[in-house]
KOLSE-231183 format. One record per residue (C-alpha): residue number from 1; residue in one letter; x, y, z. Coordinates in nm, 4 decimals. Example, Ala and Ser with C-alpha at 12.3 -4.5 7.8 and 13.67 -1.06 7.14 Angstrom:
<recs>
@i:1	aa:a	X:1.2300	Y:-0.4500	Z:0.7800
@i:2	aa:s	X:1.3670	Y:-0.1060	Z:0.7140
</recs>
This chain:
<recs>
@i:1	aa:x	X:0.7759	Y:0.9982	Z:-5.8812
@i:2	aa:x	X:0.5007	Y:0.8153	Z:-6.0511
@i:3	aa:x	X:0.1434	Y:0.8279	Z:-6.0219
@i:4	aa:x	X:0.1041	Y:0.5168	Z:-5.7941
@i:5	aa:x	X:0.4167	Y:0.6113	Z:-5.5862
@i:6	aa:x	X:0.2140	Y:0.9256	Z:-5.4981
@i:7	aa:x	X:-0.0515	Y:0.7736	Z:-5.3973
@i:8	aa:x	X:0.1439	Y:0.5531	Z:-5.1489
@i:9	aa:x	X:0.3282	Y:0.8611	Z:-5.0327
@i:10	aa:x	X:-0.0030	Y:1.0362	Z:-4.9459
@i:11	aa:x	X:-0.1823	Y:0.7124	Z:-4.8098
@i:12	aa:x	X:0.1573	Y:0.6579	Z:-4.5572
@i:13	aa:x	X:0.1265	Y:1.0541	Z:-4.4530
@i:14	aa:x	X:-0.2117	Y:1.0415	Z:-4.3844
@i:15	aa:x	X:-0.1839	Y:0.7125	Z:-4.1274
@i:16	aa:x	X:0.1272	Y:0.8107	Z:-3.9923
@i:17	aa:x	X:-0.0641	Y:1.1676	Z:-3.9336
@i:18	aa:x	X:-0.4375	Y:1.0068	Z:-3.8768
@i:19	aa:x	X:-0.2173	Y:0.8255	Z:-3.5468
@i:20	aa:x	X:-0.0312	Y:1.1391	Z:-3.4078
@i:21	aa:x	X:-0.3574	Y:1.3110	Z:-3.3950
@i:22	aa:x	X:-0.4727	Y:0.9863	Z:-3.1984
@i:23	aa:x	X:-0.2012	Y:0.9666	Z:-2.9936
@i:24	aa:x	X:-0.2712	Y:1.3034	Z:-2.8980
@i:25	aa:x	X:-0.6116	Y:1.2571	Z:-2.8238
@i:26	aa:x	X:-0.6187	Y:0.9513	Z:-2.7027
@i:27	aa:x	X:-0.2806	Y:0.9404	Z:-2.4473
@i:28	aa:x	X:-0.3526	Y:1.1639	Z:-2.2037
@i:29	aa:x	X:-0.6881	Y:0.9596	Z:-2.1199
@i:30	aa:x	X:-0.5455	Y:0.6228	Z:-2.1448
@i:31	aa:x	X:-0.2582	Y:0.7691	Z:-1.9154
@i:32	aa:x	X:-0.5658	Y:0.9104	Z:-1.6656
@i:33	aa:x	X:-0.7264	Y:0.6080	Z:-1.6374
@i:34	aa:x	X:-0.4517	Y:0.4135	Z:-1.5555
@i:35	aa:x	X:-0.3604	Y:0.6242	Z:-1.2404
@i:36	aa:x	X:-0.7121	Y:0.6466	Z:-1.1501
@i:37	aa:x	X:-0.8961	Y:0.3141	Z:-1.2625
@i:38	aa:x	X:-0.9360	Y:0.1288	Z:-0.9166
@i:39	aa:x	X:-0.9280	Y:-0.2377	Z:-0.8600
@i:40	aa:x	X:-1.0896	Y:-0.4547	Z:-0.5893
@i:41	aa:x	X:-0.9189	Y:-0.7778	Z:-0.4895
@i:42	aa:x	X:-1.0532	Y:-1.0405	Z:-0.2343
@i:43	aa:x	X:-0.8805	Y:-1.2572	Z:0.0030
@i:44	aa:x	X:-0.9629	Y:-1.4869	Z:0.2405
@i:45	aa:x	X:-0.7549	Y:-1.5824	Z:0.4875
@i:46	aa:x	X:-0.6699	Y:-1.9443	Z:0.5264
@i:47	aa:x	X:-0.4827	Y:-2.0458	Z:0.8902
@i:48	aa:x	X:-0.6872	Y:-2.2905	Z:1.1312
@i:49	aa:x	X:-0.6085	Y:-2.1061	Z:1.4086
@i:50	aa:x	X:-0.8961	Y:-1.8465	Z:1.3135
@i:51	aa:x	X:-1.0913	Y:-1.8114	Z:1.6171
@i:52	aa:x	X:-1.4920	Y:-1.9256	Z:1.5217
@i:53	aa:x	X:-1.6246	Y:-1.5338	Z:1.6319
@i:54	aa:x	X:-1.3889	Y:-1.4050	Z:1.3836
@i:55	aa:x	X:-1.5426	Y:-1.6109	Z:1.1069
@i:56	aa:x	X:-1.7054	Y:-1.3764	Z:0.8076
@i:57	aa:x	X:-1.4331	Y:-1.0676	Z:0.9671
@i:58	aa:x	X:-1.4064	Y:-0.8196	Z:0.7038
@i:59	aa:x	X:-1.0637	Y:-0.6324	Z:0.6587
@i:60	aa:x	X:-0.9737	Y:-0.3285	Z:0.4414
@i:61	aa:x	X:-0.6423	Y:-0.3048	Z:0.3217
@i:62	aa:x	X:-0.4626	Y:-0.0399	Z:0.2137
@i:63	aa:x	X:-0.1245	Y:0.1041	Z:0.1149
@i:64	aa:x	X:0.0864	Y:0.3589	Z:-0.0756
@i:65	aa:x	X:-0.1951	Y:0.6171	Z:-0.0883
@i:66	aa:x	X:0.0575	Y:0.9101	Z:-0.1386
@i:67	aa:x	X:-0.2289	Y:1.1267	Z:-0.0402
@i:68	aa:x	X:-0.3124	Y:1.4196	Z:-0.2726
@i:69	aa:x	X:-0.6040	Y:1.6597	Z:-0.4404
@i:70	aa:x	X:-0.6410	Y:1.3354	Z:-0.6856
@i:71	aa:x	X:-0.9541	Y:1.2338	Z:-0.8413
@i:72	aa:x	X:-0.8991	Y:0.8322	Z:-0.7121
@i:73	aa:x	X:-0.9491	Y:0.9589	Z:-0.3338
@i:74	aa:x	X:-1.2986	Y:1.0002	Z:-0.3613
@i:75	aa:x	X:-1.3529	Y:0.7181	Z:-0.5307
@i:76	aa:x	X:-1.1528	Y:0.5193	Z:-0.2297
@i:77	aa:x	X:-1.3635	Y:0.6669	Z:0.0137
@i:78	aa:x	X:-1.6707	Y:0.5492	Z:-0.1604
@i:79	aa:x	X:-1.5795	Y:0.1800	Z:-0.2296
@i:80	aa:x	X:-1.4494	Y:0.1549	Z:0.1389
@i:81	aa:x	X:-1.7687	Y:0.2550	Z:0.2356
@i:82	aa:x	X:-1.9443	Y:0.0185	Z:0.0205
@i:83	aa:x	X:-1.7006	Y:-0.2821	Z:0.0930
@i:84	aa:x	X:-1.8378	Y:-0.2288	Z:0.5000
@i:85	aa:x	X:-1.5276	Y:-0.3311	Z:0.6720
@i:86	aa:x	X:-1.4984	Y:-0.4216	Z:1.0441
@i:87	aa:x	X:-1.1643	Y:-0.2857	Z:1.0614
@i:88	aa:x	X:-0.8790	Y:-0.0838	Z:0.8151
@i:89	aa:x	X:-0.5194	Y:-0.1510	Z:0.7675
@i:90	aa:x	X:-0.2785	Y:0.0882	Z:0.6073
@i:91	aa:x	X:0.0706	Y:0.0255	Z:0.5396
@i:92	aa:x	X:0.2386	Y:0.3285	Z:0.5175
@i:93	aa:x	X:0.3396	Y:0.6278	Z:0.2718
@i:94	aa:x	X:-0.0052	Y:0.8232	Z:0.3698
@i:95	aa:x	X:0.1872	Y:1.1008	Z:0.2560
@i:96	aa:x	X:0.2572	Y:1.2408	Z:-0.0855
@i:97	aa:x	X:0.6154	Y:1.3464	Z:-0.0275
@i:98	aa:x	X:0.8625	Y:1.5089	Z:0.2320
@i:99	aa:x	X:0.6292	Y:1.8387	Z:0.2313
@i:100	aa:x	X:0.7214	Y:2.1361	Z:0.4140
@i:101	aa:x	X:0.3465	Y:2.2432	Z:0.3525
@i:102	aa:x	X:0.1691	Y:2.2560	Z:0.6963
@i:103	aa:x	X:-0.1739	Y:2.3556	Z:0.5063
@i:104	aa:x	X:-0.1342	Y:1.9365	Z:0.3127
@i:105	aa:x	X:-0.1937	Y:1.7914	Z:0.6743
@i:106	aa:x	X:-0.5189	Y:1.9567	Z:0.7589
@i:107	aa:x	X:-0.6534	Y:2.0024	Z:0.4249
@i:108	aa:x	X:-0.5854	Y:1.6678	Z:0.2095
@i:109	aa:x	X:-0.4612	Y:1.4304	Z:0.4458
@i:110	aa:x	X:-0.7370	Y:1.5264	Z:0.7374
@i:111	aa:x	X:-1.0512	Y:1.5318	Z:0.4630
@i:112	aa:x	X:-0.9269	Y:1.1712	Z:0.3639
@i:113	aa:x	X:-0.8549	Y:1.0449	Z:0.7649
@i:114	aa:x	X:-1.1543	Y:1.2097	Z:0.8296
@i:115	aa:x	X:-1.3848	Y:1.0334	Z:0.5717
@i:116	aa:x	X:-1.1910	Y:0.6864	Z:0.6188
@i:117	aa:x	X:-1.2336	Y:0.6809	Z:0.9835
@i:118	aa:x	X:-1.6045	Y:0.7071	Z:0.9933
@i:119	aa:x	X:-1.6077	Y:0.3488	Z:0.7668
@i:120	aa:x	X:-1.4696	Y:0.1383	Z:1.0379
@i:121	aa:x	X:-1.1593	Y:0.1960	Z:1.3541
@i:122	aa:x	X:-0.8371	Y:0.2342	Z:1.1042
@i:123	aa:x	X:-0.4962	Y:0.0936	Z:1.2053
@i:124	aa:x	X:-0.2263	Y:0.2457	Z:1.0427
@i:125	aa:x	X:0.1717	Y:0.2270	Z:1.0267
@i:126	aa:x	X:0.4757	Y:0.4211	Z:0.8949
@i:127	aa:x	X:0.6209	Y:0.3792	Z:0.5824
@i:128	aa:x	X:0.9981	Y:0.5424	Z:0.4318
@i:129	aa:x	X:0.7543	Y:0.8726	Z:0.2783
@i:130	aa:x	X:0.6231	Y:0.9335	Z:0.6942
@i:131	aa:x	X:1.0131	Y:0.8665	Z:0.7643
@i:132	aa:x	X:1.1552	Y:1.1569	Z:0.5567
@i:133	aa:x	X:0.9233	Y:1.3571	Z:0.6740
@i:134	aa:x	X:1.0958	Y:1.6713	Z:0.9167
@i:135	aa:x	X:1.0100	Y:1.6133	Z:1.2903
@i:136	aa:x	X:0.7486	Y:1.8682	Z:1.3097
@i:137	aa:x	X:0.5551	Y:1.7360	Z:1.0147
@i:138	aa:x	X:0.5460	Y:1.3690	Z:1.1246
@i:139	aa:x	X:0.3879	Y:1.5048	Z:1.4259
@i:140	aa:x	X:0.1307	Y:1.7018	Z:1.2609
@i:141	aa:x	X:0.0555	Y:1.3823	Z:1.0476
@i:142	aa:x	X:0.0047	Y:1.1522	Z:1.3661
@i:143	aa:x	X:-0.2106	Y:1.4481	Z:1.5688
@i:144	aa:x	X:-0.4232	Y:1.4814	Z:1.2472
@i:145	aa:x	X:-0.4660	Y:1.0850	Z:1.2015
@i:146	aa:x	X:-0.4950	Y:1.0399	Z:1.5920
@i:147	aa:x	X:-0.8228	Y:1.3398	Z:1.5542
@i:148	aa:x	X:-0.9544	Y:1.1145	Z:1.3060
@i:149	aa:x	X:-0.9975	Y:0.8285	Z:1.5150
@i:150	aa:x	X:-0.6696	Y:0.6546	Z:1.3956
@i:151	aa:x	X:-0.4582	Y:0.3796	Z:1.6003
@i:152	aa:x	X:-0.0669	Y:0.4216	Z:1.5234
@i:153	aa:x	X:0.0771	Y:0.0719	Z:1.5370
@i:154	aa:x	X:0.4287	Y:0.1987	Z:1.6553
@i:155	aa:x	X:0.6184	Y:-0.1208	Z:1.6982
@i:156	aa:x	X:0.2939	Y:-0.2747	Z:1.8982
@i:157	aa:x	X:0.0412	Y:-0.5216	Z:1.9332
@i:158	aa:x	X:-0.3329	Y:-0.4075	Z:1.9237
@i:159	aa:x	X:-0.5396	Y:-0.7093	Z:2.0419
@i:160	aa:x	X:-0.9065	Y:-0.6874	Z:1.8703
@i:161	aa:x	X:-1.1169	Y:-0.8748	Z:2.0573
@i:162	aa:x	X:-1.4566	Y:-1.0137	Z:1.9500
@i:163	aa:x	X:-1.7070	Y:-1.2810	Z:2.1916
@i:164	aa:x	X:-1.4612	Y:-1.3419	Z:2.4407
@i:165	aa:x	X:-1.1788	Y:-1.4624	Z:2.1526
@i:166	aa:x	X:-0.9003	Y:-1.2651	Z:2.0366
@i:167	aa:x	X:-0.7010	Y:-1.1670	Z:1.7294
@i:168	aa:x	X:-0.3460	Y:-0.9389	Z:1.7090
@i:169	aa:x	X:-0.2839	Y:-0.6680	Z:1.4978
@i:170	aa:x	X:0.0810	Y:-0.6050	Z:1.5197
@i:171	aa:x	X:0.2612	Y:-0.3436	Z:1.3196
@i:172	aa:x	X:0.5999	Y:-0.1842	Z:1.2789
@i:173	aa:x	X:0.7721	Y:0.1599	Z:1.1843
@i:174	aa:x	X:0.9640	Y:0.1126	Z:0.8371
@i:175	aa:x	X:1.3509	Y:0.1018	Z:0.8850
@i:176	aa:x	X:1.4686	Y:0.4368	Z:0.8344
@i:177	aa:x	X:1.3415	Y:0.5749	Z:1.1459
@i:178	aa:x	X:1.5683	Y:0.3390	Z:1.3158
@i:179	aa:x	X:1.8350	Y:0.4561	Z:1.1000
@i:180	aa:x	X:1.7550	Y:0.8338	Z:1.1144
@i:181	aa:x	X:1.6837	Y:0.8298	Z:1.5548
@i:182	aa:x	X:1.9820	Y:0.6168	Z:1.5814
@i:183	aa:x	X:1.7903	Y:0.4003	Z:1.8103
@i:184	aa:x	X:2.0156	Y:0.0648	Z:1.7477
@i:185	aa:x	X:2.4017	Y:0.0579	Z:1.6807
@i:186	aa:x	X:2.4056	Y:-0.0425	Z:1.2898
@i:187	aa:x	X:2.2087	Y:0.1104	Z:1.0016
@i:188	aa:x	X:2.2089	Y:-0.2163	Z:0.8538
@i:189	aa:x	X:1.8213	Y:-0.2189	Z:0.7407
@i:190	aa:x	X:1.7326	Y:-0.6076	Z:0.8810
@i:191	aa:x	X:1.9256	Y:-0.5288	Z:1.2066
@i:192	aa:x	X:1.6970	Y:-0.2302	Z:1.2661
@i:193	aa:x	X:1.3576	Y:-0.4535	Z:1.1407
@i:194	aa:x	X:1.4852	Y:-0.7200	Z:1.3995
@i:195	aa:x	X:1.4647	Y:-0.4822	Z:1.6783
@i:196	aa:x	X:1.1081	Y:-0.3292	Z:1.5835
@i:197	aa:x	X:0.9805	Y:-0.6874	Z:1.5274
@i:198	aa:x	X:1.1222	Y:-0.8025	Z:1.8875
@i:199	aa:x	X:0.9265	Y:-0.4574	Z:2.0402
@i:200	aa:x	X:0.6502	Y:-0.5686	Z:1.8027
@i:201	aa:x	X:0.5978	Y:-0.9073	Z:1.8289
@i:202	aa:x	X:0.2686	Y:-1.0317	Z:2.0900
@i:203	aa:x	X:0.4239	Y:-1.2792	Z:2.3430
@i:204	aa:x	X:0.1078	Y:-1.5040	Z:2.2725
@i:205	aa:x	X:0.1991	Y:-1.5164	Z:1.8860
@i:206	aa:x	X:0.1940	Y:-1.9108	Z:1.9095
@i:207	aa:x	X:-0.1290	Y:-1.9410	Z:2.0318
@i:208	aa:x	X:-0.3347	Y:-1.6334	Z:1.8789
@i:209	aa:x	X:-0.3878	Y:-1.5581	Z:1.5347
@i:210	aa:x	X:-0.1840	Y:-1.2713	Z:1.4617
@i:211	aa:x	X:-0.1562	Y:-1.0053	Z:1.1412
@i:212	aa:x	X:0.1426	Y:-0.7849	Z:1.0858
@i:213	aa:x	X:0.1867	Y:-0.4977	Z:0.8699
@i:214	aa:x	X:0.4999	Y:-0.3600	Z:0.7786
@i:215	aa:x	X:0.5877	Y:-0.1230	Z:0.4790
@i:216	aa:x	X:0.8816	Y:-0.3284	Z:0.3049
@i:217	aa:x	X:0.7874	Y:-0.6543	Z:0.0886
@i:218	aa:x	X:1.1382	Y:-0.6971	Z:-0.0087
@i:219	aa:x	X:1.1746	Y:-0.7974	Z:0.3536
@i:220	aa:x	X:0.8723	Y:-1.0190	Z:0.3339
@i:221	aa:x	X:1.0925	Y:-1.3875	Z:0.3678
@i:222	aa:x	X:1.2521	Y:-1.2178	Z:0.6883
@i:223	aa:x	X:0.8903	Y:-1.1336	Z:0.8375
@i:224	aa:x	X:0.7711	Y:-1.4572	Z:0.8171
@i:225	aa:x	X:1.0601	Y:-1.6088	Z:0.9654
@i:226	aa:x	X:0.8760	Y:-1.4758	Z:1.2689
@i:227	aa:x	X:0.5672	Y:-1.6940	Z:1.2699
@i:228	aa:x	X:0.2975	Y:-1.4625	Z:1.2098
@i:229	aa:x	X:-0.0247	Y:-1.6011	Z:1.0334
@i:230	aa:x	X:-0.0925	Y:-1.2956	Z:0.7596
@i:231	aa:x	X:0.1778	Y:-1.0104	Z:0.6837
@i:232	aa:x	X:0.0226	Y:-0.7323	Z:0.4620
@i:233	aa:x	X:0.3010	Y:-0.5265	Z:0.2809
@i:234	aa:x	X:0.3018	Y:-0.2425	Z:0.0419
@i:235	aa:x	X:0.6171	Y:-0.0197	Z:-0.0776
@i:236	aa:x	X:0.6420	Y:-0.1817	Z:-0.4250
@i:237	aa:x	X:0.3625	Y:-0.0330	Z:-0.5952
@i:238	aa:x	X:0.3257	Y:-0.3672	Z:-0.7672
@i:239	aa:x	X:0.5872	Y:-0.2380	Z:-0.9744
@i:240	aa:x	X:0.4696	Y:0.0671	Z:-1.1210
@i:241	aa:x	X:0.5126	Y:-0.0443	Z:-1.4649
@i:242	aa:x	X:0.3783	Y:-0.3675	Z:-1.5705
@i:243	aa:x	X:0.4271	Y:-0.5277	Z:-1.9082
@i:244	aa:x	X:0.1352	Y:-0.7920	Z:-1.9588
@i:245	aa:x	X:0.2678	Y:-1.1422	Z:-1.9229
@i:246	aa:x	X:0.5974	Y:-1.0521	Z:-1.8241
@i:247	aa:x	X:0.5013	Y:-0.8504	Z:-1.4984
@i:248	aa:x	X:0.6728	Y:-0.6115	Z:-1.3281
@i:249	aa:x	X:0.9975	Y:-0.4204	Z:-1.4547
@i:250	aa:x	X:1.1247	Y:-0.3123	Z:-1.1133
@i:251	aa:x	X:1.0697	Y:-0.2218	Z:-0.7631
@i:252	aa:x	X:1.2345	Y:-0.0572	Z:-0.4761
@i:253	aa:x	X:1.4684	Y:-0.3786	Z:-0.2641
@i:254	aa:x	X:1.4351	Y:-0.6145	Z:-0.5226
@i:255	aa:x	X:1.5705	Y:-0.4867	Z:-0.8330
@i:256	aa:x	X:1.4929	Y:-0.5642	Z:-1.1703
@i:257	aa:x	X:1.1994	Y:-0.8251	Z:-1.2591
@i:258	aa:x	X:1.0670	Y:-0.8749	Z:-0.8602
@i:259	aa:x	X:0.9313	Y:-1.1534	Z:-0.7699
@i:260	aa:x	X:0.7245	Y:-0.9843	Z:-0.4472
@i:261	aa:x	X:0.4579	Y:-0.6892	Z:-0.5941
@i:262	aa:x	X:0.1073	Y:-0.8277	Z:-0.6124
@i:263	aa:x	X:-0.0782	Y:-1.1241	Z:-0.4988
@i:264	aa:x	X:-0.0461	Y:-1.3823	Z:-0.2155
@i:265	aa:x	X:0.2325	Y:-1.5877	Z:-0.1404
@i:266	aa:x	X:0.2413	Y:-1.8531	Z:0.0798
@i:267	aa:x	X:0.6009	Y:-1.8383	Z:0.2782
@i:268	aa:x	X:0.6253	Y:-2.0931	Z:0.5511
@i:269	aa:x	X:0.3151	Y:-2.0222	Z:0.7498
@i:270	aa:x	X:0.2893	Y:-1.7076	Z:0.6835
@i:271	aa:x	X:-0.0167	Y:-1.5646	Z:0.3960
@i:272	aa:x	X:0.1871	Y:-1.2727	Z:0.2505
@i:273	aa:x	X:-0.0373	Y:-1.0489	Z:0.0606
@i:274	aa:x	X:0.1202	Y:-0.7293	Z:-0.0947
@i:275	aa:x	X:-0.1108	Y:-0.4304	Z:-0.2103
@i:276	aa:x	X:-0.0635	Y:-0.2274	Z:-0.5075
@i:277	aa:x	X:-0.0956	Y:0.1023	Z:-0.3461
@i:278	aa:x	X:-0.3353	Y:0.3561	Z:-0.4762
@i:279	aa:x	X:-0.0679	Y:0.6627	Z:-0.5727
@i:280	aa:x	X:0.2241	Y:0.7171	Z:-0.6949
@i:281	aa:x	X:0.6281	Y:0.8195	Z:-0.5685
@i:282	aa:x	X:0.8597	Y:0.9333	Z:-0.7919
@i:283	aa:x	X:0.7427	Y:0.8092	Z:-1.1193
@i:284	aa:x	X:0.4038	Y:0.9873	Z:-1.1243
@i:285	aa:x	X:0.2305	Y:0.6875	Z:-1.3868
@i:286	aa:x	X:0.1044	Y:0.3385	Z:-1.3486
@i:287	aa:x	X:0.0893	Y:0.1033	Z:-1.6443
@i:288	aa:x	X:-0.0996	Y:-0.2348	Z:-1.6579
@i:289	aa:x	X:-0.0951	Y:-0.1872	Z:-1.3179
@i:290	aa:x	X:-0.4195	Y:-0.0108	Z:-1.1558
@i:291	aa:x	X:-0.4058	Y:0.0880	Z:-0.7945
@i:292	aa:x	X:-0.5736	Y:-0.1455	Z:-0.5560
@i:293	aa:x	X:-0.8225	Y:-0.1879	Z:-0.2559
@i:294	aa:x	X:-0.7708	Y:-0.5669	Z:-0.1056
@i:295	aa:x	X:-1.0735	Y:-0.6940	Z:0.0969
@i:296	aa:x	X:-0.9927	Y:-0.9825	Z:0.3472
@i:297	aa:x	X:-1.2698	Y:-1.1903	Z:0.4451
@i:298	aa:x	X:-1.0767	Y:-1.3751	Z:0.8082
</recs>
């Protein structure tokens, strides 16, 4: 080997090593900050059958929170807080995972509820996490959210009323807990989202301005179908992975390369918006895709 190749040689070995050492550095906070780097987005809602008291309504929305000892949940708390809501939406998977630990309910989940629900009244619904969740433990999840001043929208209509006019806040229970009470004949998913929506549903839906959350955006074409002026959904995680330009690899219902995982669609009449979440399910890391508070000015 001559002089010069040597040289090379070394030169090559010392960047190949000088990024190892950088990659080993450097990683673990890059992988940090995209788990815990959280994003506001604003919406404004944009039907004409807004009643005029309504105007300037503030609405937190949230979803996927996966609720654990995390970092990010402070920081939630704090920007909630800041934001000064009227009212909170959450679309289901509170929970971190089918737990069997009675002590996660009135330690992580409860300090969250507990700080949430002093920011505005919170309005929350199930999502498939709260349905694999044993009997016992989904009720110890809806007596600790109840304590905290939470309203379970279990296949109802909450009408918020403000100066004599009214708005609906309708939500529904994701589809596995109409496959796993056998409450309907099939297990076919949009049989059992059907018969939530008809329980669901406000009889006055033509007349009144009406939001509904549900857990499942790969359902989102089949909610609107229903007439409802502004359907919040969650479950995707806006992917989980995101490659910049292309968007989002997968997600849960849709397959490869979704089209439904972020943003605000316009589907018939309906304003779909579809949060990020804030944690994570079984892949614990985000990429290009921080977790998300949406603010919705009515």
């Amino acid at each position: 080997m001559t002089l010069r190749q040597k040289i090379i040689s070394l030169v090559l070995i010392s960047l190949i090593l000088c990024l190892v050492i950088n990659s080993i550095i450097f990683l673990p906070s890059f992988l940090f900050h995209q788990n815990n780097d959280l994003e506001i987005d604003y919406y404004n809602a944009t039907s004409n059958k807004l009643p005029l008291a309504f105007k300037g309504y503030k609405i937190i929305f949230l979803s996927d929170l996966h609720i654990n000892d995390g970092p990010i949940y402070k920081n939630v708390i704090s920007q909630c807080r800041n934001l000064n809501p009227d009212i909170i939406i959450i679309s289901g998977d509170i929970v971190e995972s089918s737990t069997s630990d009675q002590n996660y309910f009135v330690s992580d989940v409860a300090s969250f509820a507990k700080d949430i629900g002093k920011i505005a009244p919170v309005y929350w619904i199930t999502g498939n996490y709260e349905a694999s969740l044993s009997p016992s433990n989904f009720q110890e999840l809806k007596t600790t959210l109840k304590s905290c001043g939470f309203t379970y929208l279990d296949n109802l209509t909450k009408p918020i009323s403000k100066n004599g006019q009214t708005i609906n806040i309708c939500g529904i229970n994701d589809p596995l807990f109409g496959i796993y009470s056998q409450e309907f004949k099939t297990d076919i998913e949009k049989t059992i989202v059907k018969g939530f929506l008809d329980k669901a549903l406000p009889k006055n839906l033509s007349s009144t301005y009406t939001i509904l959350a549900a857990h499942r955006t790969e359902y989102c074409e089949f909610f609107a179908d229903s007439g409802v002026d502004m359907l919040l959904t969650g479950h995707a995680h806006g992917g989980q992975i995101r490659i910049p330009i292309i968007g989002a690899l997968f997600a849960p219902g849709q397959g490869l390369f979704p089209k439904y995982t972020t943003g605000e669609f316009k589907i018939k009449s309906t304003q779909l918006i579809i949060n990020r979440g804030i944690g994570a399910s079984r892949i614990k890391q985000r990429l290009f895709n921080p977790p998300e508070i949406i603010l919705i000015t009515l």
